[in-house]
Every structure is written in C-alpha cells, then in structure tokens.
C-alpha positions in Angstrom: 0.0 0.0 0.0 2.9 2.6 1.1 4.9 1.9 -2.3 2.9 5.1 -3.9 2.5 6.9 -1.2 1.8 11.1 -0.5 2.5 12.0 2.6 1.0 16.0 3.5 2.7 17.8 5.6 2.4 20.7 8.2 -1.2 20.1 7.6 -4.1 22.4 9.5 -6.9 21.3 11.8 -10.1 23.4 11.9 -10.9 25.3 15.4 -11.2 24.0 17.6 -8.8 21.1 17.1 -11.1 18.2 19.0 -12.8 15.5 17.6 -16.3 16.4 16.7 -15.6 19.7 14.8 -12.7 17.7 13.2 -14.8 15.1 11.8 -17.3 17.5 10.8 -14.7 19.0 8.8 -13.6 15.8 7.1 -17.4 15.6 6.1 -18.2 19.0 4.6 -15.0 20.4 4.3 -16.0 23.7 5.7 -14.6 24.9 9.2 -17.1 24.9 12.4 -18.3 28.3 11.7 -19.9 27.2 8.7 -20.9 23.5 9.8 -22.2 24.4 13.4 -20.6 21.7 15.0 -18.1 23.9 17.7 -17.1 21.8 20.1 -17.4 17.9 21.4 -19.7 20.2 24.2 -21.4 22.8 23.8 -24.6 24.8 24.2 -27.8 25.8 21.0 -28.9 28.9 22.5 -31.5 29.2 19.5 -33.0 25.8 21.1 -31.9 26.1 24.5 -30.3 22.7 24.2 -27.1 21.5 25.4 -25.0 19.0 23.5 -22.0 16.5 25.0 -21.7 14.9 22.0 -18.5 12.6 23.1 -19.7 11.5 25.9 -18.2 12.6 29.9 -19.3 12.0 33.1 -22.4 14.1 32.9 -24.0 12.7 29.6 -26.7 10.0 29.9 -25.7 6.5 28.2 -28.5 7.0 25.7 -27.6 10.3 24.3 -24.1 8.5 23.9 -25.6 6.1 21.4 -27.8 8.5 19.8 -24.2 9.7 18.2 -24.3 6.4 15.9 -28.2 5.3 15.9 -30.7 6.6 14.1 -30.4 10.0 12.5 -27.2 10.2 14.4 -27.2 13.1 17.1 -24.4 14.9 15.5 -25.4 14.0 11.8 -28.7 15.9 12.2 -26.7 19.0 14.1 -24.9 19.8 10.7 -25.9 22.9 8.9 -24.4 22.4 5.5 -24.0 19.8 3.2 -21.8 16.7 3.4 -19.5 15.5 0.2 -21.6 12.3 0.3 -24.9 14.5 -0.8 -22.2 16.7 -2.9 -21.5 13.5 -4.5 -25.1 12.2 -5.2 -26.3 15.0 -7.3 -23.8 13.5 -9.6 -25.2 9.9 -9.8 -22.2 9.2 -7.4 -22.6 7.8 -4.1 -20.9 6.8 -0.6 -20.9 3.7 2.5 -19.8 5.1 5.8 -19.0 2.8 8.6 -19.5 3.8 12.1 -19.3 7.6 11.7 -20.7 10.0 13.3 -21.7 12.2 10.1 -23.2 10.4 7.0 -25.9 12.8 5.5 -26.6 11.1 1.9 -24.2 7.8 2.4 -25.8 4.3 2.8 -24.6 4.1 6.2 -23.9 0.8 8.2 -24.6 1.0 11.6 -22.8 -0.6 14.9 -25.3 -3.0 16.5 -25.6 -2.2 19.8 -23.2 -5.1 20.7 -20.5 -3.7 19.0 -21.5 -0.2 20.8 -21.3 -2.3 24.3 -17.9 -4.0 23.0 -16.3 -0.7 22.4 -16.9 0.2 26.5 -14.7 -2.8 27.2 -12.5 -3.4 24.1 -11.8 -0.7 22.2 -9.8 -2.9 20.0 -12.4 -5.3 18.9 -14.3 -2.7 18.1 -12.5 -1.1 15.6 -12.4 -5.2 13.9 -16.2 -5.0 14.1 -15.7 -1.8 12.0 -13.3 -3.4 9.2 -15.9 -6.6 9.4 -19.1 -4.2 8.8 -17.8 -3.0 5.4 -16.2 -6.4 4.3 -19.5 -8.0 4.7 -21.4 -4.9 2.8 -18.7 -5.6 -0.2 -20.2 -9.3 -0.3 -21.9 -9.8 -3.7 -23.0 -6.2 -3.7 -21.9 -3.3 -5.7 -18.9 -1.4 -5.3 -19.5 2.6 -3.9 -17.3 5.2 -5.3 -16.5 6.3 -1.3 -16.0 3.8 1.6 -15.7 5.8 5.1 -14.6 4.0 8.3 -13.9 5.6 11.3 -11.8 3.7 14.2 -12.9 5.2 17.2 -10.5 2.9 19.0 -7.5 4.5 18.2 -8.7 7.6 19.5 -10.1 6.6 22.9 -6.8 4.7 23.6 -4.4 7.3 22.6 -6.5 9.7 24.6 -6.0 7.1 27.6 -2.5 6.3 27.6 -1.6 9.3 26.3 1.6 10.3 24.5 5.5 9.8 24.6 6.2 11.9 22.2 5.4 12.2 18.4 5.9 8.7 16.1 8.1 7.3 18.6 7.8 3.3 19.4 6.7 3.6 23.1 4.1 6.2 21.8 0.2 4.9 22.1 -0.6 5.8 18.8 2.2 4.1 17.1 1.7 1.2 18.6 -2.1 1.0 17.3 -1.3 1.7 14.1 0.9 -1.4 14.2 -0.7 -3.9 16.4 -4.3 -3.5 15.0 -4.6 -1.0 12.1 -2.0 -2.4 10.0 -4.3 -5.5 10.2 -7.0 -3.9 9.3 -5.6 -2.0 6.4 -4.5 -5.6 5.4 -7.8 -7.1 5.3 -9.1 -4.3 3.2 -6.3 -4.2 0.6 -6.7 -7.8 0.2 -10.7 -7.6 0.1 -10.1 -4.9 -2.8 -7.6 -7.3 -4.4 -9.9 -10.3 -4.6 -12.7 -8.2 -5.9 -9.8 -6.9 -9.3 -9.7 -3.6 -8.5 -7.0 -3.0 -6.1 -5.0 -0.8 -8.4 -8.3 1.5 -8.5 -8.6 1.6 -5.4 -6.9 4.7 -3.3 -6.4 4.5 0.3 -6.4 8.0 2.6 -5.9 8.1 6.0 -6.8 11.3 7.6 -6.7 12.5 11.3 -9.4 14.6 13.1 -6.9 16.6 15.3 -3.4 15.8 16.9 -2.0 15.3 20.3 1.0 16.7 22.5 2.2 15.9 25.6 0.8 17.9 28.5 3.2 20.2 30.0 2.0 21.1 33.8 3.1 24.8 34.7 1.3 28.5 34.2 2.2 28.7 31.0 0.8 25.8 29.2 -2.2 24.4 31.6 -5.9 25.8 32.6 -5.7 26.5 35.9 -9.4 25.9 37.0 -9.6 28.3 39.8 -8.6 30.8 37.6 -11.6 29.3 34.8 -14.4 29.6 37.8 -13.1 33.4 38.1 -13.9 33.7 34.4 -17.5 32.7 34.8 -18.0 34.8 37.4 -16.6 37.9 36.0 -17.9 37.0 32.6 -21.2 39.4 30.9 -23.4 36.5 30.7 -25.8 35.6 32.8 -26.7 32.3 34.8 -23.7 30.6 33.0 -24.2 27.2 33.7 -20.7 24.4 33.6 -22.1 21.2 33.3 -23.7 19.8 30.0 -26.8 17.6 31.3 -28.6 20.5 33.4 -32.5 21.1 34.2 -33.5 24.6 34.3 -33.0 27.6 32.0 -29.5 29.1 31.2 -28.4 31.1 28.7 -24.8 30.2 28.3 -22.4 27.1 29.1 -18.9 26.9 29.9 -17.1 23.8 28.7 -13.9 22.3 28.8 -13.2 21.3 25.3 -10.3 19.0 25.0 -8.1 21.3 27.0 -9.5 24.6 25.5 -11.9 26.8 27.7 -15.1 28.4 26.0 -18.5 29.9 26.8 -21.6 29.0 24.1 
C-alpha cells in the first residue's frame, strides 16, 4: 500500500482542534463556523439545548448512542452539506461505517453489541468496524467512497496518552501497528480479490493531533482561575455542566483542554 505513497505535511486542523468539529470538517470540508458543530460540548442557545456529543461524566448512556443510531445526534446537528450529498447529485454515491456524520451515504450502523464491546475493548471494536464494510462488499456493488472511522485509536491514545510524536513507546504508534496495519490488510486484500486494487486509493486522515501535556502556568488551565472567568464573565446564569435542568443562557465547557463559553 505505502509503495505510492503522498504523505501531507504541516497540515491544519479546523478550530477548535477536537474531535467532533474535526470530523465534521472531514465531512463537509468547511470549518465549524460554517458547519455548526463547535465543540465535542457545547450549548444551542437558538434551542436552548445543550449538546455533550463525546460523551463525559455528565451525559446519559442513551444520548451517547444517539451519536451512531438513528439519525445520528451529530449528523442531524450539521448545517451544511456533506461530500456524500455533494457526490449524489452527480449519480455518485458513498458507504460510511461507524461515523458519526453520514448525510446522503448508505450508512452501516454498529449494533448495539458492538456499541457495548467498544466500553470494554476498544480494539475489537475497531475489527467490528473493518468486518461491517467487508461484509457490505459481499456480492453487492462497489461505492465510489467507503468511510470508516476507528474510534478505538482515538479513545486509547487519549488514555495512555503520549510519549512523544511517532516514537515506538508512543500509544498511537503502537495501534497503528498492532491493529490498524491489520485492518488496512484485510481491506487491501478484500479490494484485491474483488480486481480492483489498483483502482482503489487508500487516505488516511486524522481529526486533530496530540501533545504531551506540560504542567506549569504557562501551558495548563488553571481551573480556579476558569471559575473566576464565569464569574466575571457578561453573561448571565452561566451554567458548567452539559446535562442540566433549568433555564440558562450560556455554558462553559472544557473542550479537550480549551476553555469556551456557548
């Protein structure tokens, strides 16, 4: 696969740099401004609804799912167009596997096992994601896109953190080799049984990067300092957790180590 490879360099995320607004720019390929998704957290103030669309300690378990069933919670948030509905009004079309945005794709969705298996094996999940479009590619026709989106590598390079960048000890390196190169495997050969590996072209895109944390005034939110914000802040009945009852008109969040109020 890497014989013909372009690698891009110095590349730009959108802003901010976490995972939902990433995504969403992968999918529309407009920034959040445009999209509406700002922030894995954040607040509608035209609906009065607040959104923790990745999950935490104060979303329900339901609202988590919602992300990947049905419409898809963050789907239905997005304000413009996707590339998959781009695509369609020129007889083209897309599969997406296990994404969170899929507006005008045939999209496969994780059964709710696989949802469960992802809270305790983040790892087998990410199989049950290669699996999912393998089995779509049985006897049916070939779509001119084919998104999948492993969650897994995320969640455990958020978890273990890093050591710094594209070294061997570093969390992400070791999941690309000990189950994405795998998975890429069983894909390339899938393509190659089917005759049309060398029409095939693979890209591999990121939704944000990581750093290592560095612990002094300089570089870290001191939270003390972040309540004195709120409180000194113009808006009114400012509210910092996501899953509230009552009315509020604003909502500070802590979005993957960036500080906002919506």
């Amino acid at each position: 696969m890497f014989e013909k490879k372009v690698d891009v360099f110095h590349s730009s995320t959108c802003f901010p740099s976490m995972t939902f607004p990433g995504h969403a720019m992968l999918a529309t390929g407009v920034s959040s401004g445009k999209n509406g998704i700002v922030g894995n957290k954040f607040f509608d103030r035209k609906t009065g609804t607040p959104y923790a669309l990745s999950g935490g300690e104060t979303m329900e378990l339901s609202q988590a799912f919602s992300v990947y069933r049905g419409e898809g919670l963050a789907n239905s948030l997005l304000e413009t167009q996707t590339f998959y509905e781009q695509m369609s009004a020129s007889g083209h079309y897309g599969v997406v596997a296990n994404h969170m945005y899929f507006k005008g794709a045939e999209y496969l969705y994780p059964s709710m096992t696989e949802m469960l298996t992802f809270i305790i094996d983040v790892r087998a999940y990410d199989q049950s994601v290669t699996d999912s479009l393998l089995e779509r590619l049985d006897g049916v026709d070939i779509p001119d896109v084919m998104t999948l989106y492993y969650g897994g590598l995320d969640t455990e390079a958020h978890e273990l953190g890093m050591v710094g960048a594209m070294r061997p000890e570093n969390s992400q390196v070791q999941y690309l080799a000990e189950v994405l190169d795998g998975e890429m495997n069983l894909l390339r050969n899938r393509f190659e049984a089917l005759g049309i590996l060398d029409e095939v072209s693979f890209v591999l895109v990121s939704d944000h990067g990581m750093v290592d944390l560095i612990g002094d005034e300089a570089h870290a939110i001191n939270l003390d300092r972040v309540v004195n914000v709120i409180e000194s802040s113009p808006y009114e009945d400012v509210y910092n957790q996501i899953a509230f009852e009552g009315d509020f008109d604003s909502h500070a969040g802590l979005n993957g180590g960036g500080f906002f109020i919506t």
